[in-house]
Structures are given as C-alpha cells and as structure tokens.
Short mmCIF file of the C-alpha atoms (twelve columns), coordinates in Angstrom:
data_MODEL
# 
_entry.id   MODEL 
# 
loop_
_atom_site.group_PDB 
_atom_site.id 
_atom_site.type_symbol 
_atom_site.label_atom_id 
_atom_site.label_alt_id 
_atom_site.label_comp_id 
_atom_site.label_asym_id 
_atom_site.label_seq_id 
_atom_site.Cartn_x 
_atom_site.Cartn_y 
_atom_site.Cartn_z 
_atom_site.pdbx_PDB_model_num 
ATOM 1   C CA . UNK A 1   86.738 178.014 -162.044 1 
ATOM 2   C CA . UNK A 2   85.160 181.492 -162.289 1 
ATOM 3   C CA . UNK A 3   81.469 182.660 -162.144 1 
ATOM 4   C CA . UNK A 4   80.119 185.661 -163.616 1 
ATOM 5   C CA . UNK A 5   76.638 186.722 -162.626 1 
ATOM 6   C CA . UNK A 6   74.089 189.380 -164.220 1 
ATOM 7   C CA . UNK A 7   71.471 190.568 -162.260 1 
ATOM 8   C CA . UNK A 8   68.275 191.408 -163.548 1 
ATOM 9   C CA . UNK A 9   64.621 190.056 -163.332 1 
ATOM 10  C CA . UNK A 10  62.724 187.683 -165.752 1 
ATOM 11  C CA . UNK A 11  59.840 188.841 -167.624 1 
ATOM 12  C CA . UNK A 12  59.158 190.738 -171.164 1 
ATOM 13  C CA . UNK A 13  58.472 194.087 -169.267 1 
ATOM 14  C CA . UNK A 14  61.928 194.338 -168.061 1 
ATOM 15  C CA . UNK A 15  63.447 193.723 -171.404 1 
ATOM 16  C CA . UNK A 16  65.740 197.237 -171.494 1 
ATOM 17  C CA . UNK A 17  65.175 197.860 -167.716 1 
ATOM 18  C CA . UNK A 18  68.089 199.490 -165.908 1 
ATOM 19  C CA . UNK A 19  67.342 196.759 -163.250 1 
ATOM 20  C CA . UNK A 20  68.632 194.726 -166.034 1 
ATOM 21  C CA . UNK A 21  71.591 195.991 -166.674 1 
ATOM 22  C CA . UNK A 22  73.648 193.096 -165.958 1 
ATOM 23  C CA . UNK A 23  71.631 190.958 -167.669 1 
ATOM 24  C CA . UNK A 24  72.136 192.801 -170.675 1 
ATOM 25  C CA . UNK A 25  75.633 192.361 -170.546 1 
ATOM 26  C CA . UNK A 26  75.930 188.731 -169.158 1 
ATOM 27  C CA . UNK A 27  73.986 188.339 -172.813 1 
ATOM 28  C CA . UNK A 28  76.587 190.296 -174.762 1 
ATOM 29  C CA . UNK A 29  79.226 187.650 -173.310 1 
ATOM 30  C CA . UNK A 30  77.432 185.325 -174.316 1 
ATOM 31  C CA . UNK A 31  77.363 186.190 -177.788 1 
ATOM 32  C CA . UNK A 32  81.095 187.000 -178.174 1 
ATOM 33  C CA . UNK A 33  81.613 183.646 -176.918 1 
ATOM 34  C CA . UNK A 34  79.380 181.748 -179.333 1 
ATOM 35  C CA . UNK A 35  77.943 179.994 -176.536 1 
ATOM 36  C CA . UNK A 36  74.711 178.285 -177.482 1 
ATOM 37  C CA . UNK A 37  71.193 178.094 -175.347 1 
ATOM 38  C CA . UNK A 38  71.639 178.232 -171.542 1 
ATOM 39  C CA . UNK A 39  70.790 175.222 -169.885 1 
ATOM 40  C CA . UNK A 40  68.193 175.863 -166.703 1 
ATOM 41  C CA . UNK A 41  69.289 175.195 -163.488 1 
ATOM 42  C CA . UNK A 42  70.531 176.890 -160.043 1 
ATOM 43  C CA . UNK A 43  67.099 178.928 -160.785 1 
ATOM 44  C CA . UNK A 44  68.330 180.546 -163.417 1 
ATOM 45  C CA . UNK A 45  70.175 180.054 -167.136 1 
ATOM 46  C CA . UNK A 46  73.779 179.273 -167.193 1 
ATOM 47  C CA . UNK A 47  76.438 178.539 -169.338 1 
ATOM 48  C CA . UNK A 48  80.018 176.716 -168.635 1 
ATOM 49  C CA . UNK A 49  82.744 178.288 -170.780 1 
ATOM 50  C CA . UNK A 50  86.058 179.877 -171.140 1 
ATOM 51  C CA . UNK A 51  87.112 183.196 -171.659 1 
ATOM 52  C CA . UNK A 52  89.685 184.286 -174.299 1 
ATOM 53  C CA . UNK A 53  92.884 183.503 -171.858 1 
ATOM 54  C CA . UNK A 54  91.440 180.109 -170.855 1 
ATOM 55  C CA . UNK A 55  89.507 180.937 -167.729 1 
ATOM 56  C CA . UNK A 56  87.120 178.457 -167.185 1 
ATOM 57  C CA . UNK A 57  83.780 180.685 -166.637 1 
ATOM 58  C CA . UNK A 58  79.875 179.795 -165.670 1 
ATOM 59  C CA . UNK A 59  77.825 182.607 -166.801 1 
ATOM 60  C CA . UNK A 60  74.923 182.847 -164.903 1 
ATOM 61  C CA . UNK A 61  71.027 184.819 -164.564 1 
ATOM 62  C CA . UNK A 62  69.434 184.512 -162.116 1 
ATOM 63  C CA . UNK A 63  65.756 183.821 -162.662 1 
ATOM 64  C CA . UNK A 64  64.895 184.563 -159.003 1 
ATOM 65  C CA . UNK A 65  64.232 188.112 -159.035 1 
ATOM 66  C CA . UNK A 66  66.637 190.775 -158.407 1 
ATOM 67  C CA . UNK A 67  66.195 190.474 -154.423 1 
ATOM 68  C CA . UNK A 68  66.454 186.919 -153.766 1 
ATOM 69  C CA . UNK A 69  69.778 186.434 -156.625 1 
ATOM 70  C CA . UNK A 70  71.790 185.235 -153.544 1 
ATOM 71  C CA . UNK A 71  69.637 181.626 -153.044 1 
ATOM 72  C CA . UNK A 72  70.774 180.890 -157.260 1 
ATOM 73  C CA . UNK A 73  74.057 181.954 -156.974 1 
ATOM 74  C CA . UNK A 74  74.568 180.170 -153.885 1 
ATOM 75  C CA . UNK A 75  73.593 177.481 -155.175 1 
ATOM 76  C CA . UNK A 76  75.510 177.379 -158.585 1 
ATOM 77  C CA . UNK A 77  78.701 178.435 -156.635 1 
ATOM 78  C CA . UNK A 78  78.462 175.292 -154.171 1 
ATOM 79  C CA . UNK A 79  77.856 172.936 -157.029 1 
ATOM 80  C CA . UNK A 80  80.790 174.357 -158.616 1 
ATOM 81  C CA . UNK A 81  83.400 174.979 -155.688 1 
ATOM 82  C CA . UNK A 82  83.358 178.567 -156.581 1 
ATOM 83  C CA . UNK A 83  84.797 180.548 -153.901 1 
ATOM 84  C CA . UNK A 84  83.326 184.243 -153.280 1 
ATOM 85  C CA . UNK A 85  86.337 185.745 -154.657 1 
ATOM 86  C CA . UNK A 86  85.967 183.714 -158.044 1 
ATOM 87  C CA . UNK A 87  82.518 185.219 -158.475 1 
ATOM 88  C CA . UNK A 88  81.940 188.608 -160.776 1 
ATOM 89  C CA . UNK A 89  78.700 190.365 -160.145 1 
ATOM 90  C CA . UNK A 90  77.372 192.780 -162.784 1 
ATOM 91  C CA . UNK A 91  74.385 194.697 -161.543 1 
ATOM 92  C CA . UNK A 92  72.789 198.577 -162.472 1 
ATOM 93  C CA . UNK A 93  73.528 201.694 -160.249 1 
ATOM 94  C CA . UNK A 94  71.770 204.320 -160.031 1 
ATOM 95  C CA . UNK A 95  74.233 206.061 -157.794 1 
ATOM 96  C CA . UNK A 96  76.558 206.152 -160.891 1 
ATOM 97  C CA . UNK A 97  75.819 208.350 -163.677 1 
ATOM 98  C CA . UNK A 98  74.553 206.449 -167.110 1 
ATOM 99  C CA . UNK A 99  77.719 204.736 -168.642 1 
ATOM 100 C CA . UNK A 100 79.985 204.800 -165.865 1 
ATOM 101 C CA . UNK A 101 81.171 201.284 -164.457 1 
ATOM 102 C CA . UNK A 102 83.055 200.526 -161.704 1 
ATOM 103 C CA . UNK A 103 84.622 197.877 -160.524 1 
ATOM 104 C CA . UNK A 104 85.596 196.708 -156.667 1 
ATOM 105 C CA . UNK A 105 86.746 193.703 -155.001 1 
ATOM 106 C CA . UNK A 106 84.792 193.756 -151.904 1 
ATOM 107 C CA . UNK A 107 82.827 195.994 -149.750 1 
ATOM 108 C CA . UNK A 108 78.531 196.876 -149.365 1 
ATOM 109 C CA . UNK A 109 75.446 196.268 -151.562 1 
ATOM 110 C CA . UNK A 110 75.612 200.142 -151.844 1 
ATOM 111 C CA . UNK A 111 71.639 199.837 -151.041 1 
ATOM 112 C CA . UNK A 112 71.524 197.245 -154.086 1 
ATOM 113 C CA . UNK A 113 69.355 194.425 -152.967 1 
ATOM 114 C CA . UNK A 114 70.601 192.033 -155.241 1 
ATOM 115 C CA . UNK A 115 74.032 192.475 -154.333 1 
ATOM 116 C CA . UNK A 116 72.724 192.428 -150.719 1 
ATOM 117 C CA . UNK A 117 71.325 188.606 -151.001 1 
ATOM 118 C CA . UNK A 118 74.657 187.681 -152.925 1 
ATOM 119 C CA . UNK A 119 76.684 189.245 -150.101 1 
ATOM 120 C CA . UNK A 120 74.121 187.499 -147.210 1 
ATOM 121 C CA . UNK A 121 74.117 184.078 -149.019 1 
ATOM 122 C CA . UNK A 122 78.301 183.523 -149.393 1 
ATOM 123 C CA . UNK A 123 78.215 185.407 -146.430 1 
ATOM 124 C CA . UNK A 124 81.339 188.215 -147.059 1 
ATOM 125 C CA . UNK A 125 81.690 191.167 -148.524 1 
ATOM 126 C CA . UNK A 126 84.481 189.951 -150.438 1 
ATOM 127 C CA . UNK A 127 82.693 189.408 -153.852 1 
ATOM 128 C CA . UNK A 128 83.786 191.226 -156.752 1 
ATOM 129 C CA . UNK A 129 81.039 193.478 -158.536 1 
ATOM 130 C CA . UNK A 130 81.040 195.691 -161.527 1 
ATOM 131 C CA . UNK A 131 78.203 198.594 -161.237 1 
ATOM 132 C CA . UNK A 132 76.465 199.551 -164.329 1 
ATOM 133 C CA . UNK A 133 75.320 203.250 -163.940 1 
ATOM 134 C CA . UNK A 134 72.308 203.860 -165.170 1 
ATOM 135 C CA . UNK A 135 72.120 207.358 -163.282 1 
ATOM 136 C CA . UNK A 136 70.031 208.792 -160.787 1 
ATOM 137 C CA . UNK A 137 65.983 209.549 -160.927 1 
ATOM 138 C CA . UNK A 138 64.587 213.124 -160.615 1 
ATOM 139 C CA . UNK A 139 64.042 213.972 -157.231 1 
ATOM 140 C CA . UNK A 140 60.141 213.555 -157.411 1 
ATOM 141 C CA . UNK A 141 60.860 210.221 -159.288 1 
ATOM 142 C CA . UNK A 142 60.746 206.373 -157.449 1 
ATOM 143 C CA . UNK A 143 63.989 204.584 -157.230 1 
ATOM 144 C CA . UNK A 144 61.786 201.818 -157.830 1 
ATOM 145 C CA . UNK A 145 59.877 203.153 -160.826 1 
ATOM 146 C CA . UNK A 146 63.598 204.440 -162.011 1 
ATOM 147 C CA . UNK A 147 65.228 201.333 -162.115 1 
ATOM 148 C CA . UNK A 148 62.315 199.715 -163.486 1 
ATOM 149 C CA . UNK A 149 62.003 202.202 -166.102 1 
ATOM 150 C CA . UNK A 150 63.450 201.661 -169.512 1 
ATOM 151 C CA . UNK A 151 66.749 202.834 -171.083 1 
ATOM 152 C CA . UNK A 152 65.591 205.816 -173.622 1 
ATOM 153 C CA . UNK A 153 66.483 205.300 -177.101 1 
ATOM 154 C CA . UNK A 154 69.517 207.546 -176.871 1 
ATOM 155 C CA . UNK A 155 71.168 205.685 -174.061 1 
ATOM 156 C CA . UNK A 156 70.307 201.892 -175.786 1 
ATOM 157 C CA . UNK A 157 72.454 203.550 -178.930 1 
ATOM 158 C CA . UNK A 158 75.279 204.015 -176.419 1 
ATOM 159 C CA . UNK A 159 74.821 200.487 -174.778 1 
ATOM 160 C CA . UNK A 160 77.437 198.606 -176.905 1 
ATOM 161 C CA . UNK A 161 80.262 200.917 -176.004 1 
ATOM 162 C CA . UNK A 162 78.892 200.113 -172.190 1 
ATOM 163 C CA . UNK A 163 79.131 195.893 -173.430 1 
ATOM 164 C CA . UNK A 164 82.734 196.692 -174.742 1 
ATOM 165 C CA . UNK A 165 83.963 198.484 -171.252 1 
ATOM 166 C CA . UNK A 166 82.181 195.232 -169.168 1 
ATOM 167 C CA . UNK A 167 83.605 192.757 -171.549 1 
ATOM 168 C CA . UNK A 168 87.172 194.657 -170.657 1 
ATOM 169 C CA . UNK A 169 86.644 194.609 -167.223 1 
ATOM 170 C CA . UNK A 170 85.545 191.017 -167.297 1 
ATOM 171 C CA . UNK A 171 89.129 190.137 -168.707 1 
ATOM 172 C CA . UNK A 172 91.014 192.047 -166.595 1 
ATOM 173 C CA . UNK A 173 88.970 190.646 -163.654 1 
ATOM 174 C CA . UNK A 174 89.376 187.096 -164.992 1 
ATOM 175 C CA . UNK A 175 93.140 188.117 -165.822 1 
ATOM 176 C CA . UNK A 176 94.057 188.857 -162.370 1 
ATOM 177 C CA . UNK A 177 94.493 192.407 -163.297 1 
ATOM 178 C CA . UNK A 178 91.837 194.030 -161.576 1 
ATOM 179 C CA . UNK A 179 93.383 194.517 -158.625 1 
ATOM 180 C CA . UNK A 180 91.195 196.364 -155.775 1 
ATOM 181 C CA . UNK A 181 89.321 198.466 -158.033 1 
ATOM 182 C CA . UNK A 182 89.045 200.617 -160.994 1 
ATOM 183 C CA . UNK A 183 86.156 202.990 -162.626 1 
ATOM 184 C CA . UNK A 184 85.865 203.541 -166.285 1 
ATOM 185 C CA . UNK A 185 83.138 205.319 -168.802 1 
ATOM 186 C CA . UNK A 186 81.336 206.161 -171.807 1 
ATOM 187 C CA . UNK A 187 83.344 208.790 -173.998 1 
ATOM 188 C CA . UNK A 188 86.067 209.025 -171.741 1 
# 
C-alpha cells in the first residue's frame, strides 16, 4: 500500500495558492483516475485506489492546515500500515523556480512547515517528497504573503504541463524507479 499526500490549506481564498500546490495536483490524480468524491476522514479527504501498474494508492489532503499536515497523515498512515517510505509528499517551493519539481527520497523540510510536521509525526527524514516550485518572492516581498499569493494567469496556463511532470514522477515513484532523486521542468 502507497500514500500520496498534497499539501495545501482548506478554504476558497487559497483556491490557486502556491501553498496549494500539491493540492492542485493530488486533484489532477484524481481526475485521471476517475476516482469519485473523497470520503472525509484522517482530517482530511481521501481516496483508496490504484495507479496504472496496480499500486494500491490512498490519495490524501489534508484539511489541517499546511503546518499541522503531520497529525492527518499520521493518522491515515497508521490506519493503513503505511510505512514512511510508502508515503509521497507533494508540497510548493519557493526555493525552486516556477515549474521546476524535484523529487528526493529523504532528507529536511527545506524550511517547509508542512513537510516539517510530516517529518516530526513518522518521525524520519526518510519520506519521499516531490517540490513544486513556485519560485521565489521579491526581496521586499513576505514568504508568507508569497506563498499565499495566487498563481498569475500566465503560470495557471502552464500548470497542466506541471500536472503531467507530477503525474510522471508519481509513476516512477510508485514504479520503484525513482531511485534517490531526480529534478525535472517546464519546457525543458
């Protein structure tokens, strides 16, 4: 069994955030799969699955806000027998420029608080993550107001060519392909 998280926060005003980022593409999955309304639970919506090779899969948002996403998918991963290895986390980086993903296998939050309760509640640093660039602020601009900011209307045309890299990297992940880490990007 595999788990594949989106992090994001709930809410109309951060519909097209770059805090929700993952969420975005947790529902493009979603709809490539045909899967049908989540069902609510682990605080958040999930759906059980499989992916194109067969992987069984829980997709899941967390509905806790970004910082506390560790206590949902703690939760989910326990009721599931999910180890931390078997878990995917898809979450926005503004370290990265817009449209670059990368993928790891383990290491830091990279100052992403999300990640950072994920890592604190399965307690390693060996959980696999994809970041979502969504690029960095001005220099007289918030991180905070940044990632809470919208996409502009020229990056949201882009955003399905960002769906199609995660939904690679989601089956190579789920493939065993992976391996310890690979980057990829818009209009390579």
């Amino acid at each position: 069994m595999r788990m594949v998280v989106g992090l994001g926060n709930p809410g109309p005003e951060y519909a097209w955030s770059r805090h929700n980022a993952g969420w975005l593409v947790v529902d493009s999955f979603v709809r490539r799969l045909g899967l049908e309304a989540p069902r609510m639970k682990f605080g958040g919506a999930f759906w059980r699955a499989e992916t194109p090779d067969g992987t069984k899969a829980i997709f899941l948002k967390p509905y806790t806000y970004m910082n506390l996403s560790g206590k949902s998918v703690l939760e989910a991963a326990r009721y599931f027998d999910v180890s931390p290895a078997d878990v995917l986390v898809f979450f926005d980086d503004a370290a990265l420029p817009f449209g670059k993903l990368r993928y790891r296998s383990t290491g830091s939050a990279g100052g992403q608080k999300g990640m950072a309760s994920i890592l604190g509640a399965l307690g390693t640093l060996d959980v696999p993550r994809m970041r979502i660039g969504v690029g960095a602020p001005e220099p007289r601009v918030d991180i905070r107001d940044w990632v809470l900011g919208k996409f502009p209307k020229e990056q949201r045309e882009l955003w399905p060519e960002i769906e199609d890299m995660a939904w690679d990297g989601l089956l190579k992940w789920a493939g065993g392909v992976a391996g310890d880490g690979f980057t990829t990007q818009v209009h390579d």
